[in-house]
C-alpha positions in Angstrom: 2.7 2.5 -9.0 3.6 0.4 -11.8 3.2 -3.2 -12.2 6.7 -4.0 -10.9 6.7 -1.9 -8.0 2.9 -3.3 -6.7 4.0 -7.0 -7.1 7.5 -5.6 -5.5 5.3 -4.4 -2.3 3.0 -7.7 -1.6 5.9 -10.1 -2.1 8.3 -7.8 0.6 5.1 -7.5 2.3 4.3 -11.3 2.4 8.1 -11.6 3.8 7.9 -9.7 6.0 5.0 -11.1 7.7 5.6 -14.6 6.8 9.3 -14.4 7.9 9.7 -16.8 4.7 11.7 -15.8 1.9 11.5 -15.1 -2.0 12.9 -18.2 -2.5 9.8 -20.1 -0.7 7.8 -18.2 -2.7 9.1 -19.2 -5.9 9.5 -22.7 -4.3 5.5 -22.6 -3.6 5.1 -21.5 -7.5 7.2 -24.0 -8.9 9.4 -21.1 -10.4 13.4 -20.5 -10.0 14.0 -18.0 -8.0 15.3 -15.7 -10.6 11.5 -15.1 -12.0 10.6 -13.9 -8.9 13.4 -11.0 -9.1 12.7 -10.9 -12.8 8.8 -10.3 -12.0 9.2 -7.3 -9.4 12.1 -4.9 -10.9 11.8 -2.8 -13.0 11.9 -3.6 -17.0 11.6 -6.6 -16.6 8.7 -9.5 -17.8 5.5 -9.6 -16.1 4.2 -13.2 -15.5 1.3 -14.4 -17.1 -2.4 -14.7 -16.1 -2.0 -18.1 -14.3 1.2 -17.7 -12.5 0.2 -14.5 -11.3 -2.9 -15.5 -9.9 -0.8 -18.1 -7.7 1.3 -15.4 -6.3 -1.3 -13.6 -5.5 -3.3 -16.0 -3.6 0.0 -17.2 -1.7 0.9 -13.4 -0.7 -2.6 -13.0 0.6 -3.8 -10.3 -1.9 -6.7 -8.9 -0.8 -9.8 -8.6 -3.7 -8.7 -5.1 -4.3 -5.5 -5.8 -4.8 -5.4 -8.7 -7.0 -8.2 -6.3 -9.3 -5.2 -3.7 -9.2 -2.2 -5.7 -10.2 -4.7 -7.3 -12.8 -5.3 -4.0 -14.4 -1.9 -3.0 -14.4 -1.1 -5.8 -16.1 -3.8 -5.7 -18.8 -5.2 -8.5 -17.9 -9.1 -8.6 -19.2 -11.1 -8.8 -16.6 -13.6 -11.3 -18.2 -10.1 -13.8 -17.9 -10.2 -13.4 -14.3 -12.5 -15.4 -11.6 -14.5 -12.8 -9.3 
């Protein structure tokens, strides 16, 4: 899976099971809406280190998964907390 299709997952995933919307999400993140969208399709930007450790701790990533979507995003992982 690619970066974009991972993140795509745990946010449908969190909306699922949080019955809330992308649009709380990005309300939770202080973020417009539109990064959210711009974040999980394809070709599009990847958020940064700080913003995508917030969405990842709102979705409920598990350990594994936040290592994952860290990886896929190049993120070293000497920038990341264990």
């Amino acid at each position: 899976m690619t970066l974009t299709e991972t993140l795509a997952a745990l946010v449908d995933a969190w909306t699922v099971a949080s019955g809330r919307t992308r649009a709380d999400l990005a309300r939770e993140l202080g973020v417009d809406p539109s990064q959210i969208h711009r974040w999980t399709n394809p070709g599009k930007v990847a958020p940064s280190i700080k913003p995508l450790t917030a969405l990842l701790r709102i979705v409920g990533a598990t350990p594994e998964e936040a290592r994952a979507v860290y990886v896929l995003a190049d993120v070293p992982l000497s920038e990341i907390a264990t």
